[in-house]
mmJSON file of the N, C-alpha and C atoms, coordinates in Angstrom:
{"data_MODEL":{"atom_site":{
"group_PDB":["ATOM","ATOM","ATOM","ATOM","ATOM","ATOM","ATOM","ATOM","ATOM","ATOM","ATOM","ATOM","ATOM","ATOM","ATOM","ATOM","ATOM","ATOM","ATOM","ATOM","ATOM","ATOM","ATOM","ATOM","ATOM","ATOM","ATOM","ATOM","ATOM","ATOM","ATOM","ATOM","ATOM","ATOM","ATOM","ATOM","ATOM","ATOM","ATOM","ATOM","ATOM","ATOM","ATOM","ATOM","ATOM","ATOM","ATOM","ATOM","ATOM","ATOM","ATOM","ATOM","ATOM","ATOM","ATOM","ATOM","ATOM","ATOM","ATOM","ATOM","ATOM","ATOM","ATOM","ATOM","ATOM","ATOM","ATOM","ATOM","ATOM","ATOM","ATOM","ATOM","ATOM","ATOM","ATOM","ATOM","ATOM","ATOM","ATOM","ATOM","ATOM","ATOM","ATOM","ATOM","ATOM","ATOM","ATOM","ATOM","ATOM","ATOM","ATOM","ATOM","ATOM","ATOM","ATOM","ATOM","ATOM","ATOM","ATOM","ATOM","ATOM","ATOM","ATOM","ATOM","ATOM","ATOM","ATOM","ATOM","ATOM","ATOM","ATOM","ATOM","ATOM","ATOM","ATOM","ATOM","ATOM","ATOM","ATOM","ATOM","ATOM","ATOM","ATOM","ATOM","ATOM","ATOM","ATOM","ATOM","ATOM","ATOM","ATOM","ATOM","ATOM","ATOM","ATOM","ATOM","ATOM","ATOM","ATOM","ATOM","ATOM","ATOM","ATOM","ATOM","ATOM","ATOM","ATOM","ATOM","ATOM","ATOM","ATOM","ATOM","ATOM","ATOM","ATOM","ATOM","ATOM","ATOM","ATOM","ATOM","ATOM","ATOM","ATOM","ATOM","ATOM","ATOM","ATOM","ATOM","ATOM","ATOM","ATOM","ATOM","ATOM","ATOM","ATOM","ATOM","ATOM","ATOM","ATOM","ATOM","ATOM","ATOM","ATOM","ATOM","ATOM","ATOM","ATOM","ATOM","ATOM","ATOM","ATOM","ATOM","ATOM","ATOM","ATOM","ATOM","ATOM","ATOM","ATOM","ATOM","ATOM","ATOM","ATOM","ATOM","ATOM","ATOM","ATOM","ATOM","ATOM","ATOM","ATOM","ATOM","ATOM","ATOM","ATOM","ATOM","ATOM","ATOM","ATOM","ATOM","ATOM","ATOM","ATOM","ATOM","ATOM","ATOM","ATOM","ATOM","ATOM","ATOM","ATOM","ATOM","ATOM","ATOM","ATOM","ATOM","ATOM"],
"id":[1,2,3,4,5,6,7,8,9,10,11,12,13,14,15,16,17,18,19,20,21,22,23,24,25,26,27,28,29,30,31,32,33,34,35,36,37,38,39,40,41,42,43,44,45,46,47,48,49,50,51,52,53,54,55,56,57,58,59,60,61,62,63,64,65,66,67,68,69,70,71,72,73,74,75,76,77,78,79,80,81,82,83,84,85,86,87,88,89,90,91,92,93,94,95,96,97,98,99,100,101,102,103,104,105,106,107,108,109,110,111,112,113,114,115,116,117,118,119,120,121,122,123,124,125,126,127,128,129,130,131,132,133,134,135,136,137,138,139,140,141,142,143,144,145,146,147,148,149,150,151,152,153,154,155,156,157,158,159,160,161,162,163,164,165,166,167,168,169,170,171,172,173,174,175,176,177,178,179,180,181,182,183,184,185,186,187,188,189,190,191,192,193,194,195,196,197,198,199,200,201,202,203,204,205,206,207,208,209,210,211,212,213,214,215,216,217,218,219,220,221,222,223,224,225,226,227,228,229,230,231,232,233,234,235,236,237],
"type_symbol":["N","C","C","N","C","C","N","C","C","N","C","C","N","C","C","N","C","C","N","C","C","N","C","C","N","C","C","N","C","C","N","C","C","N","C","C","N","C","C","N","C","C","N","C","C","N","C","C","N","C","C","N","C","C","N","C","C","N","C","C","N","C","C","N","C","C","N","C","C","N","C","C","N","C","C","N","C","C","N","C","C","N","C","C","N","C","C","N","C","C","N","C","C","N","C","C","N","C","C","N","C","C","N","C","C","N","C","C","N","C","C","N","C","C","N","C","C","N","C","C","N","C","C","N","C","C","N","C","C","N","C","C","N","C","C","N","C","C","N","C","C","N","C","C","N","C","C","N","C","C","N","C","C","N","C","C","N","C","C","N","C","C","N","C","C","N","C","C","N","C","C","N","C","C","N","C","C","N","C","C","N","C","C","N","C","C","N","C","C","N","C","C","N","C","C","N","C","C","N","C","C","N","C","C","N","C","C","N","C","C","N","C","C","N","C","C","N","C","C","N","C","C","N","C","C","N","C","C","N","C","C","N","C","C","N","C","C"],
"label_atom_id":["N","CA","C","N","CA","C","N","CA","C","N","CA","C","N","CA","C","N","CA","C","N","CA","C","N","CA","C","N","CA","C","N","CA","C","N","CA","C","N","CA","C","N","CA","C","N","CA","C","N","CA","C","N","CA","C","N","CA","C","N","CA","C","N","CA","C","N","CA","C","N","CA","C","N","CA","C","N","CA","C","N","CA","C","N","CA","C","N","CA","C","N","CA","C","N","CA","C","N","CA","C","N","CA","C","N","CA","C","N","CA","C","N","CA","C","N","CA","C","N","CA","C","N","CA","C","N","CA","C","N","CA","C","N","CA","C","N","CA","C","N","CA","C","N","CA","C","N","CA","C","N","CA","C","N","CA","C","N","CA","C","N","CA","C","N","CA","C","N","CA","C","N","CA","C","N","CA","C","N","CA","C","N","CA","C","N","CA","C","N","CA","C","N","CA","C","N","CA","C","N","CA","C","N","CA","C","N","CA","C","N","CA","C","N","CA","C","N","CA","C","N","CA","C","N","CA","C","N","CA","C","N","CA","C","N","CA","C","N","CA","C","N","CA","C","N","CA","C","N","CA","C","N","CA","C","N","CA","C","N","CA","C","N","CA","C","N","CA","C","N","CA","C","N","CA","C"],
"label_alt_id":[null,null,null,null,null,null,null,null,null,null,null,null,null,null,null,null,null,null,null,null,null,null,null,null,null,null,null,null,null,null,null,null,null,null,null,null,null,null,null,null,null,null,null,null,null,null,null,null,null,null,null,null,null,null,null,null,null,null,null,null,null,null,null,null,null,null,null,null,null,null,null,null,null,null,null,null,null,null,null,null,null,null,null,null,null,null,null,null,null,null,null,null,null,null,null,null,null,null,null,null,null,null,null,null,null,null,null,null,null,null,null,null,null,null,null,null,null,null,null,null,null,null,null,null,null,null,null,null,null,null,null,null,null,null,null,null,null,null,null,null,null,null,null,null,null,null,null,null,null,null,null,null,null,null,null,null,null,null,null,null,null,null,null,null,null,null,null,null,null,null,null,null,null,null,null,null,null,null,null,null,null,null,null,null,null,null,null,null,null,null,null,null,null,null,null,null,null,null,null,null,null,null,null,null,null,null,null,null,null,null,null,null,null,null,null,null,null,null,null,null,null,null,null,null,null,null,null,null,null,null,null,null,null,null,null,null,null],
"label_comp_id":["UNK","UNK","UNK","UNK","UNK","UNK","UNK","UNK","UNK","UNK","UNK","UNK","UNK","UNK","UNK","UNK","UNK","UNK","UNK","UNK","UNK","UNK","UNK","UNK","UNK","UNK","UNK","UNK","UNK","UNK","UNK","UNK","UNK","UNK","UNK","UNK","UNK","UNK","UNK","UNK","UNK","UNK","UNK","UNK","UNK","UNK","UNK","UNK","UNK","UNK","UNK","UNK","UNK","UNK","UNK","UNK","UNK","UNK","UNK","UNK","UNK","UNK","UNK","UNK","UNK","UNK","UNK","UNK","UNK","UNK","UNK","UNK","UNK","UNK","UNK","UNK","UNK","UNK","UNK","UNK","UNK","UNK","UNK","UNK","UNK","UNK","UNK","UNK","UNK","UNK","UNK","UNK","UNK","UNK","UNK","UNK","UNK","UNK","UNK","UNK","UNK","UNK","UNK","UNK","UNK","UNK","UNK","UNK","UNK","UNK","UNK","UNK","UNK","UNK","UNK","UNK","UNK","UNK","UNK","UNK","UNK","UNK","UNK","UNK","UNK","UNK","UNK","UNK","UNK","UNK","UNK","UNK","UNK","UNK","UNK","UNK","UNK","UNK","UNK","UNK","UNK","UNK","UNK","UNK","UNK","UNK","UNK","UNK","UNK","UNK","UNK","UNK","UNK","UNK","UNK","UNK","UNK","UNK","UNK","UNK","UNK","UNK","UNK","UNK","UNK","UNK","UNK","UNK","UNK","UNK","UNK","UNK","UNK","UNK","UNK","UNK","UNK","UNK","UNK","UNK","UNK","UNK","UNK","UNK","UNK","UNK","UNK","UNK","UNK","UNK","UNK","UNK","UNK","UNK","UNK","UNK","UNK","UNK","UNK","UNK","UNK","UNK","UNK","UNK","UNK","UNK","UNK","UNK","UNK","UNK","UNK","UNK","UNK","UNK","UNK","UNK","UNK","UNK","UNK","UNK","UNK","UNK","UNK","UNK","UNK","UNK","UNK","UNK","UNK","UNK","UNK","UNK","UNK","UNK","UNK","UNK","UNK"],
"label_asym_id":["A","A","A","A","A","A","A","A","A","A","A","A","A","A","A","A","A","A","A","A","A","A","A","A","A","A","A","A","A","A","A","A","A","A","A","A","A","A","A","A","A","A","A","A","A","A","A","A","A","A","A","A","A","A","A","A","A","A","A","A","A","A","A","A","A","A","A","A","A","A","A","A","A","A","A","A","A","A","A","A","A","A","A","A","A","A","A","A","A","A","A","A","A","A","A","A","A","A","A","A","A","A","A","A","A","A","A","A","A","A","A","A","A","A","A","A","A","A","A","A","A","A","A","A","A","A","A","A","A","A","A","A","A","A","A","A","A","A","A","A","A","A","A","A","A","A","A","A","A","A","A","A","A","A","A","A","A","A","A","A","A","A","A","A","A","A","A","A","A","A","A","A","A","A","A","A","A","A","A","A","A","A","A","A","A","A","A","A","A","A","A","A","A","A","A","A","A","A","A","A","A","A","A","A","A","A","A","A","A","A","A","A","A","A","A","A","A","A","A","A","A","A","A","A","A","A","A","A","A","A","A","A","A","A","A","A","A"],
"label_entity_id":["1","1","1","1","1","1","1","1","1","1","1","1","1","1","1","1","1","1","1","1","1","1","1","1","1","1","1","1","1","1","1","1","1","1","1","1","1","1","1","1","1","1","1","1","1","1","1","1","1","1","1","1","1","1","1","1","1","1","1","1","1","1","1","1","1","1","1","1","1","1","1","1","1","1","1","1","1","1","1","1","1","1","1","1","1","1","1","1","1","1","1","1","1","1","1","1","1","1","1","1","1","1","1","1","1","1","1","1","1","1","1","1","1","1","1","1","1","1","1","1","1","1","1","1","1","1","1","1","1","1","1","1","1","1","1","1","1","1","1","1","1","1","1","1","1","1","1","1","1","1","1","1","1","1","1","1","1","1","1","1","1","1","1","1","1","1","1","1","1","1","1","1","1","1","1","1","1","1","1","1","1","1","1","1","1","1","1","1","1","1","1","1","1","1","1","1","1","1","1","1","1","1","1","1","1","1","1","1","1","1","1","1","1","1","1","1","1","1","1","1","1","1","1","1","1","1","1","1","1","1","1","1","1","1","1","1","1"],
"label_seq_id":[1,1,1,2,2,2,3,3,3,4,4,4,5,5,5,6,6,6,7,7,7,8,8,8,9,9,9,10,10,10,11,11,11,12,12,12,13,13,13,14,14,14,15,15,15,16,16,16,17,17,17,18,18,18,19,19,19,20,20,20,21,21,21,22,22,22,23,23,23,24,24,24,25,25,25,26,26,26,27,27,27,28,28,28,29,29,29,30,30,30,31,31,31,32,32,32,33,33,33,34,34,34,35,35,35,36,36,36,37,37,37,38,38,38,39,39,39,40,40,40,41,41,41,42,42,42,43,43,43,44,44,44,45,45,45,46,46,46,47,47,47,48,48,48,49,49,49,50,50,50,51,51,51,52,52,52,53,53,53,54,54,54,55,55,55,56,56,56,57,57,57,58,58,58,59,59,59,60,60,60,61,61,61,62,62,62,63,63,63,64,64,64,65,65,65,66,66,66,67,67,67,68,68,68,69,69,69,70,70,70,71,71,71,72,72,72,73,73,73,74,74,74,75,75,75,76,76,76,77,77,77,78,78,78,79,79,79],
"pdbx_PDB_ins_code":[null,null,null,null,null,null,null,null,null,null,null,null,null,null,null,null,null,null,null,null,null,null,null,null,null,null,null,null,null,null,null,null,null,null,null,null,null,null,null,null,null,null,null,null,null,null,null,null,null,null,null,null,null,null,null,null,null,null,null,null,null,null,null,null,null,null,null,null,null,null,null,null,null,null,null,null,null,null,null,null,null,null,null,null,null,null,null,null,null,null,null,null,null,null,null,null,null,null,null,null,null,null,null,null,null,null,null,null,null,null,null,null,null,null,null,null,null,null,null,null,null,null,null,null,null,null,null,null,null,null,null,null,null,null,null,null,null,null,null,null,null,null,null,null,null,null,null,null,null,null,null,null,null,null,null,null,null,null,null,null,null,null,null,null,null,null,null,null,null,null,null,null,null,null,null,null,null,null,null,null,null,null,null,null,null,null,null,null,null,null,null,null,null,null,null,null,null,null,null,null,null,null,null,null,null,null,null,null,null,null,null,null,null,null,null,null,null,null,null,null,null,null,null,null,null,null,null,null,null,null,null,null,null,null,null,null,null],
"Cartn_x":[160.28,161.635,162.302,162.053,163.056,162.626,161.073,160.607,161.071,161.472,162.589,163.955,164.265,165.934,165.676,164.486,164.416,163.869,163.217,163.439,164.648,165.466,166.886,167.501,167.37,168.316,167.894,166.91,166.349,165.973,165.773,166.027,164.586,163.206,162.332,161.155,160.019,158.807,157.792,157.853,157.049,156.197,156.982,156.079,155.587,155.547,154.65,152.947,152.345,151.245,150.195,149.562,149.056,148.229,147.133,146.407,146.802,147.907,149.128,149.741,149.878,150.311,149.061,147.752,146.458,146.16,146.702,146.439,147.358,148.269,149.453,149.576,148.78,148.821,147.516,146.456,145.4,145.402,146.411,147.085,147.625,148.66,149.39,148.536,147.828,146.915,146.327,145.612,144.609,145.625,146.747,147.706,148.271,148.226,148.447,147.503,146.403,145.089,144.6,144.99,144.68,146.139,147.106,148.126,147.804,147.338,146.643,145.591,144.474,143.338,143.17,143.713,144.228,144.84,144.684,145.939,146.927,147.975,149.026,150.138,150.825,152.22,153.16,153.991,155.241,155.783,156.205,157.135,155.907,154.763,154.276,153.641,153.821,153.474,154.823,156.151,156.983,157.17,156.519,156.413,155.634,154.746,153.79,154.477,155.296,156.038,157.04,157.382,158.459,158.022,156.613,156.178,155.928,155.635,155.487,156.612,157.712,159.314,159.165,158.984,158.771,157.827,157.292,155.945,156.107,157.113,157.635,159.002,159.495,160.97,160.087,158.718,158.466,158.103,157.334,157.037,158.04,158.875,160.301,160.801,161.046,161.156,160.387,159.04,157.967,158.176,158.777,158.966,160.497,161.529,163.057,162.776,162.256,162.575,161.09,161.167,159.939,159.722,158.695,158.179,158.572,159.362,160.534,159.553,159.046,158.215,158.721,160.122,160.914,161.299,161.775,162.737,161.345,162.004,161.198,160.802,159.457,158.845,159.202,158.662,158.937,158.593,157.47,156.794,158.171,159.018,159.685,159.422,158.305,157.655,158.014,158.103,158.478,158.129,157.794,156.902,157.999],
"Cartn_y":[63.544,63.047,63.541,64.683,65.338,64.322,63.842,63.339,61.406,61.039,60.058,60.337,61.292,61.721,61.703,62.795,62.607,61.621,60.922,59.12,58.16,58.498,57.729,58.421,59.605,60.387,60.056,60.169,59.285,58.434,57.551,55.74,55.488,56.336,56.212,56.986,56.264,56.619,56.59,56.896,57.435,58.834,59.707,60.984,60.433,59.499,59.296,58.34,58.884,58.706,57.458,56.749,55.308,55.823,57.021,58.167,58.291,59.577,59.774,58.674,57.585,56.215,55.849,55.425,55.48,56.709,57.979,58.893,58.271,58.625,58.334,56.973,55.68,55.153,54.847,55.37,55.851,57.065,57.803,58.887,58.088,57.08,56.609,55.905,54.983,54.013,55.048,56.034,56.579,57.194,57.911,58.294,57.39,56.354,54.813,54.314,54.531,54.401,55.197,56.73,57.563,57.702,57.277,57.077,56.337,54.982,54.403,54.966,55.244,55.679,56.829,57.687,58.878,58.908,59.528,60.101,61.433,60.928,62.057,61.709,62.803,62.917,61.587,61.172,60.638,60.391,61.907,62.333,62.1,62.526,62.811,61.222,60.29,58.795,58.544,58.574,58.512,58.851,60.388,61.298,60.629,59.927,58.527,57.443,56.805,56.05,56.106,57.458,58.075,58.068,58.011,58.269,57.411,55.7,55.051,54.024,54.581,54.005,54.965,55.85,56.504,56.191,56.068,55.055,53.577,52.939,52.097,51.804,52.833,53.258,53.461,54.456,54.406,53.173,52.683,51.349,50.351,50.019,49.695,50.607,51.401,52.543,51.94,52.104,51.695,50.39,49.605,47.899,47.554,48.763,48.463,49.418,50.439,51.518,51.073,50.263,50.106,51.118,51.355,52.963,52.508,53.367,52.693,53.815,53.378,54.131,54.374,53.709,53.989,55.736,55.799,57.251,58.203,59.412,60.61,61.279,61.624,62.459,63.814,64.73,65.923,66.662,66.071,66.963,66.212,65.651,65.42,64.376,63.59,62.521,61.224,60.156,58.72,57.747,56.443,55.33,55.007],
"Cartn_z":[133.206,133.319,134.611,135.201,136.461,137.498,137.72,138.476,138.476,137.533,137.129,138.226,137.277,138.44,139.924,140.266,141.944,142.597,141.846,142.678,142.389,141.346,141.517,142.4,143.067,143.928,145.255,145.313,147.107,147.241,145.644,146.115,146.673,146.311,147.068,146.187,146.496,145.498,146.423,147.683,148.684,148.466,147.659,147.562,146.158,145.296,144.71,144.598,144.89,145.202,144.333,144.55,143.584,142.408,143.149,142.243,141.403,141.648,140.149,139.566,139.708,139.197,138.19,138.603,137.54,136.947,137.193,136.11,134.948,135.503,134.366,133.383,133.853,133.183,131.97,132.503,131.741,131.036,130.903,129.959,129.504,129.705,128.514,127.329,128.277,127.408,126.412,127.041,125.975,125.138,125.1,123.824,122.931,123.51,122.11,121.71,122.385,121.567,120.278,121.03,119.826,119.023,118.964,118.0,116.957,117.212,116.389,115.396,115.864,115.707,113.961,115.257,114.403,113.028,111.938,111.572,112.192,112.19,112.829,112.104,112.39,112.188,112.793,112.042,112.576,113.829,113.992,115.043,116.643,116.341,117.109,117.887,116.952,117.46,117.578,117.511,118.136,119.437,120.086,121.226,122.162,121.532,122.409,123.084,121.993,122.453,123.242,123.344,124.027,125.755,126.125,127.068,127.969,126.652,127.321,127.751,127.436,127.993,129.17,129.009,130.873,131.624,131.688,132.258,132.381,131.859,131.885,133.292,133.378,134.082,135.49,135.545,136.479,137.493,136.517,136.954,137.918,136.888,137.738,138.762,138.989,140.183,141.056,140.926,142.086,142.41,141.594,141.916,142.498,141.686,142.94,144.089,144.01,144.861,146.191,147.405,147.89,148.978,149.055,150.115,151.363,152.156,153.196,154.303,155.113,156.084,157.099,157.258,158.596,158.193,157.11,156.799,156.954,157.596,157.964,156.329,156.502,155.821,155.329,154.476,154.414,155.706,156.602,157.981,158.632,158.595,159.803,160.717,160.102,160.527,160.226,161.005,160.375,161.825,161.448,162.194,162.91],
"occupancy":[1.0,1.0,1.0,1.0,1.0,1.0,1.0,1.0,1.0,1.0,1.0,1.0,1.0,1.0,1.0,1.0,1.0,1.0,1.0,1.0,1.0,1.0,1.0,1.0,1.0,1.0,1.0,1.0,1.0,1.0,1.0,1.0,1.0,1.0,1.0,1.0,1.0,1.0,1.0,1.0,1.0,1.0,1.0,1.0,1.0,1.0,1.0,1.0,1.0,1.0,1.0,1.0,1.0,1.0,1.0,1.0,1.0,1.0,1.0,1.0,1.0,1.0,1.0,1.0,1.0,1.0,1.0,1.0,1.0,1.0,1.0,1.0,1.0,1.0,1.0,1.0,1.0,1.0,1.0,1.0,1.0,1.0,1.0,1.0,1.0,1.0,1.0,1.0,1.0,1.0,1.0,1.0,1.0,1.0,1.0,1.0,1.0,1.0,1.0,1.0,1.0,1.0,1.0,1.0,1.0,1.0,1.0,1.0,1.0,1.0,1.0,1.0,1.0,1.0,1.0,1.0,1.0,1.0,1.0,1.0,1.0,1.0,1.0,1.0,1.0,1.0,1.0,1.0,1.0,1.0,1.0,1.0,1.0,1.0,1.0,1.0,1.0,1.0,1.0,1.0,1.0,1.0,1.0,1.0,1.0,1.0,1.0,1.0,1.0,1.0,1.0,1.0,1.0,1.0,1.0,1.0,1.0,1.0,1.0,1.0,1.0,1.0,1.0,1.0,1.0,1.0,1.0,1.0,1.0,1.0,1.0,1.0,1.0,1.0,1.0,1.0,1.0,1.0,1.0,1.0,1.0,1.0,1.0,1.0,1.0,1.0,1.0,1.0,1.0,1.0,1.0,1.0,1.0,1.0,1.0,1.0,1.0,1.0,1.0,1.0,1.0,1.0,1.0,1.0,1.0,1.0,1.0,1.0,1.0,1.0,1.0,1.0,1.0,1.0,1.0,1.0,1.0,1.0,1.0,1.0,1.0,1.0,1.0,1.0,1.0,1.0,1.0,1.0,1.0,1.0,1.0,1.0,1.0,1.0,1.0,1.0,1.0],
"B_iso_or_equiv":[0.0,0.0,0.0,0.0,0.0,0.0,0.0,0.0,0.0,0.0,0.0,0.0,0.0,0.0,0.0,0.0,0.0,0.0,0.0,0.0,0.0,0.0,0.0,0.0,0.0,0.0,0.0,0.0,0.0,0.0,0.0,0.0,0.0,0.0,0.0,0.0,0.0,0.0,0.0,0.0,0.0,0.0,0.0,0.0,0.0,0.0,0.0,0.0,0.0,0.0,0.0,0.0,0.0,0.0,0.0,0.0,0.0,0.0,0.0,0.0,0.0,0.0,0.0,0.0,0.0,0.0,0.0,0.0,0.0,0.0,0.0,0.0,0.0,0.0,0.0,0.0,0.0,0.0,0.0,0.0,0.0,0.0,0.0,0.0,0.0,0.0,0.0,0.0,0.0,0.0,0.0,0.0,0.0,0.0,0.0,0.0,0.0,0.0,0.0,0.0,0.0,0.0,0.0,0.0,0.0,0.0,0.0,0.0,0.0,0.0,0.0,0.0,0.0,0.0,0.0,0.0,0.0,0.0,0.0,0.0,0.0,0.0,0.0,0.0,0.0,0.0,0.0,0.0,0.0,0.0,0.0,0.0,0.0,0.0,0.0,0.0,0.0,0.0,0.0,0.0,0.0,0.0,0.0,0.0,0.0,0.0,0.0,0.0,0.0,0.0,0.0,0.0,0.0,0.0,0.0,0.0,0.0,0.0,0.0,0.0,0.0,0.0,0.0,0.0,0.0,0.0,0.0,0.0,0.0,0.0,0.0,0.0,0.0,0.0,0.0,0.0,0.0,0.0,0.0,0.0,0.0,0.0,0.0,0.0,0.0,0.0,0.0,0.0,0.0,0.0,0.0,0.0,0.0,0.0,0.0,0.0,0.0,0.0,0.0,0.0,0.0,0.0,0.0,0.0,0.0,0.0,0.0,0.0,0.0,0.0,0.0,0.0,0.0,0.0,0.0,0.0,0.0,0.0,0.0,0.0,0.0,0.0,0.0,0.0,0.0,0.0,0.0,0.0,0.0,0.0,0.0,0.0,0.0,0.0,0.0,0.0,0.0],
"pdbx_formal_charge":[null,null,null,null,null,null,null,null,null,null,null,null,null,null,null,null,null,null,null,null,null,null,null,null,null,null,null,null,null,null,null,null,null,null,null,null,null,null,null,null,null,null,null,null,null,null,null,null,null,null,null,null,null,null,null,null,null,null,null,null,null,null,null,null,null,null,null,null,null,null,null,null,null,null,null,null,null,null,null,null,null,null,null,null,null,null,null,null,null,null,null,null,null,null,null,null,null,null,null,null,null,null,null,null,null,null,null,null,null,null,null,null,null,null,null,null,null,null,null,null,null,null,null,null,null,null,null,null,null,null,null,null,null,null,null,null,null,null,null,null,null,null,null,null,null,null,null,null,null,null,null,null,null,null,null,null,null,null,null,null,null,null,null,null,null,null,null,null,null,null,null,null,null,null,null,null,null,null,null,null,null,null,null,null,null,null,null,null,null,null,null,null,null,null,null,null,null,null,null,null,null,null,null,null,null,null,null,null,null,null,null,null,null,null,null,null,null,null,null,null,null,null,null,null,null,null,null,null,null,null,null,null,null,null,null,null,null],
"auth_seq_id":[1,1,1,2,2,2,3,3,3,4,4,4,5,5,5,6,6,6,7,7,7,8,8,8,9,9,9,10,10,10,11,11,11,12,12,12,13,13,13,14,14,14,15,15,15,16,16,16,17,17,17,18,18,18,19,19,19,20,20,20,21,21,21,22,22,22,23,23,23,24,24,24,25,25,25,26,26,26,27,27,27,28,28,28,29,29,29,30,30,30,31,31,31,32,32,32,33,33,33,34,34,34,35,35,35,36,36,36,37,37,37,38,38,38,39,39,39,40,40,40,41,41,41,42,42,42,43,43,43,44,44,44,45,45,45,46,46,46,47,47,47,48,48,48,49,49,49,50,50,50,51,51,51,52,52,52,53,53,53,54,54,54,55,55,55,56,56,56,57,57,57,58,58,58,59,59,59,60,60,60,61,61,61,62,62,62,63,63,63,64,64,64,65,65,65,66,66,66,67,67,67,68,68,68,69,69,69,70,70,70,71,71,71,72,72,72,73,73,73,74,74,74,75,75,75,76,76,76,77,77,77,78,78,78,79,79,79],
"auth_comp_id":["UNK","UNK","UNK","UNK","UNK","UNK","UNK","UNK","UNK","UNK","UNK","UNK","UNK","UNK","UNK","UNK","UNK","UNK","UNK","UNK","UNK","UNK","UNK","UNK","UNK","UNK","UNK","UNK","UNK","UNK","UNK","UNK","UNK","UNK","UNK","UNK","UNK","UNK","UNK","UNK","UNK","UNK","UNK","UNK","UNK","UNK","UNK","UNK","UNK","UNK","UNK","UNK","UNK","UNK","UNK","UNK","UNK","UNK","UNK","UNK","UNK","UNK","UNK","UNK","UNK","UNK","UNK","UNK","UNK","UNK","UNK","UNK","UNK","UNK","UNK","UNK","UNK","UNK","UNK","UNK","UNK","UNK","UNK","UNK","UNK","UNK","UNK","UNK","UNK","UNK","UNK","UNK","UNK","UNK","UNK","UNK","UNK","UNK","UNK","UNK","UNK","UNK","UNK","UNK","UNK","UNK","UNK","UNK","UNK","UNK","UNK","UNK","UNK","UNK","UNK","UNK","UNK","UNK","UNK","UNK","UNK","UNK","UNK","UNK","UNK","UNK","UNK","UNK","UNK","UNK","UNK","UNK","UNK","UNK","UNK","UNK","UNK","UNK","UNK","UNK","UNK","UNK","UNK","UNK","UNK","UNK","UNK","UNK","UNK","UNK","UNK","UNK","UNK","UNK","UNK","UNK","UNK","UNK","UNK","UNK","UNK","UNK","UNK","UNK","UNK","UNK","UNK","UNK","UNK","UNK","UNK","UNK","UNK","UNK","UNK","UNK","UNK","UNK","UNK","UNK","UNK","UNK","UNK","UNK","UNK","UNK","UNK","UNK","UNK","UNK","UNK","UNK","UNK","UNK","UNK","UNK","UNK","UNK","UNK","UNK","UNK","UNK","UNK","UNK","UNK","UNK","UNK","UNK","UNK","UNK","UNK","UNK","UNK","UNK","UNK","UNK","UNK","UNK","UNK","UNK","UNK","UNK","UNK","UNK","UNK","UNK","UNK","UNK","UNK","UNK","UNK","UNK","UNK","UNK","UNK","UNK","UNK"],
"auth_asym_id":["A","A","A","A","A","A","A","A","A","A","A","A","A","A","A","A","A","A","A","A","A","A","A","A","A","A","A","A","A","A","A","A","A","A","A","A","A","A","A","A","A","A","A","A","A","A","A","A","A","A","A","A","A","A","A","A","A","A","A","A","A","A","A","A","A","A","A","A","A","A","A","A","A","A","A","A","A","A","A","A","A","A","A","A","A","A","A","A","A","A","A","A","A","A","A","A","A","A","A","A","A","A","A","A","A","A","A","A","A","A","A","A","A","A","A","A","A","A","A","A","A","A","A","A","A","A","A","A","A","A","A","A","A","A","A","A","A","A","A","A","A","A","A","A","A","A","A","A","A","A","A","A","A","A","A","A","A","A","A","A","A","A","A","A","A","A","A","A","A","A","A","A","A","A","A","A","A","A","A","A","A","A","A","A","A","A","A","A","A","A","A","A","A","A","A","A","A","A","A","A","A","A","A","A","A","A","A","A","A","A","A","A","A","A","A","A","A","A","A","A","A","A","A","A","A","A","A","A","A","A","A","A","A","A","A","A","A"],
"auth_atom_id":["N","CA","C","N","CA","C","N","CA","C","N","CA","C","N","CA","C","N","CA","C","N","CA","C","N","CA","C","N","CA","C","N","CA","C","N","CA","C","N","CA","C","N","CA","C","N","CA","C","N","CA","C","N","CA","C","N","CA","C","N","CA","C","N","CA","C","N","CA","C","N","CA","C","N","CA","C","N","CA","C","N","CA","C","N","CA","C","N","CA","C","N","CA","C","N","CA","C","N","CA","C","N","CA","C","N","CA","C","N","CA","C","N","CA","C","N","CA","C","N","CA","C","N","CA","C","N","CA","C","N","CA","C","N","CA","C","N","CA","C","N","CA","C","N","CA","C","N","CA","C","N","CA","C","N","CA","C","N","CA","C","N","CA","C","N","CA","C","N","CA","C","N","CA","C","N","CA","C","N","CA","C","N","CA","C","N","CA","C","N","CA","C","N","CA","C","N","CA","C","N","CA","C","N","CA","C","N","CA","C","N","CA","C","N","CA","C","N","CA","C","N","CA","C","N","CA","C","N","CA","C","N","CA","C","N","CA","C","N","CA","C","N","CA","C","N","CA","C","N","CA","C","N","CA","C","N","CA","C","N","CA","C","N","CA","C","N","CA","C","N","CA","C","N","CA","C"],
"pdbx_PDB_model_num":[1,1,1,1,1,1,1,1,1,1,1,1,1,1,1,1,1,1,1,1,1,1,1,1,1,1,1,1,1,1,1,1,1,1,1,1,1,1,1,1,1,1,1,1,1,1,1,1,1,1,1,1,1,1,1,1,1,1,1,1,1,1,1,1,1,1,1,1,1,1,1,1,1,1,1,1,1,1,1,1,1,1,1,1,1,1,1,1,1,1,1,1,1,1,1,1,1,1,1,1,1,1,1,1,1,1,1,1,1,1,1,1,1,1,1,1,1,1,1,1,1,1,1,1,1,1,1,1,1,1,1,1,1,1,1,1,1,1,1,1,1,1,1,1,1,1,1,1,1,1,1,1,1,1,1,1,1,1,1,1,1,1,1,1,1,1,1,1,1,1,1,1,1,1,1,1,1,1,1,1,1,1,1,1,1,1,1,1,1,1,1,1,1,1,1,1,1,1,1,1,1,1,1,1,1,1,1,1,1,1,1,1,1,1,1,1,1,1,1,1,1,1,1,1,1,1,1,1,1,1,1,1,1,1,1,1,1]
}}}
């Protein structure tokens, strides 16, 4: 979730990387897979679903927020 806030705060998903984008969504997949699967608790297939409304938000982030290559980098760097 913080990582939510600091791309609404710089409007920018440049330090997020495509890598960490297919981790994260092959973590999600496989936790609604095994939600299913499983028996578990309640709460805890709720906590699934919970993840994948954030994974969801990111998504949109990466689709309003587009990687702006003019603005300088953390090195101080920009095209």
């Amino acid at each position: 979730v913080p990582q939510l806030y600091i791309n609404y705060k710089l409007k920018s998903v440049a330090h997020m990387p495509w890598k960490s984008m297919i981790y994260k969504s092959l973590n999600t997949f496989i936790d609604d897979l095994f939600a299913f699967i499983i028996k578990m608790p309640w709460l805890h297939r709720l906590a699934c679903f919970r993840d994948d409304i954030i994974f969801f938000i990111y998504l949109y982030q990466r689709w309003i927020y587009r990687v702006d290559y003019s603005r300088t980098n953390e090195y101080g760097q920009g095209e």
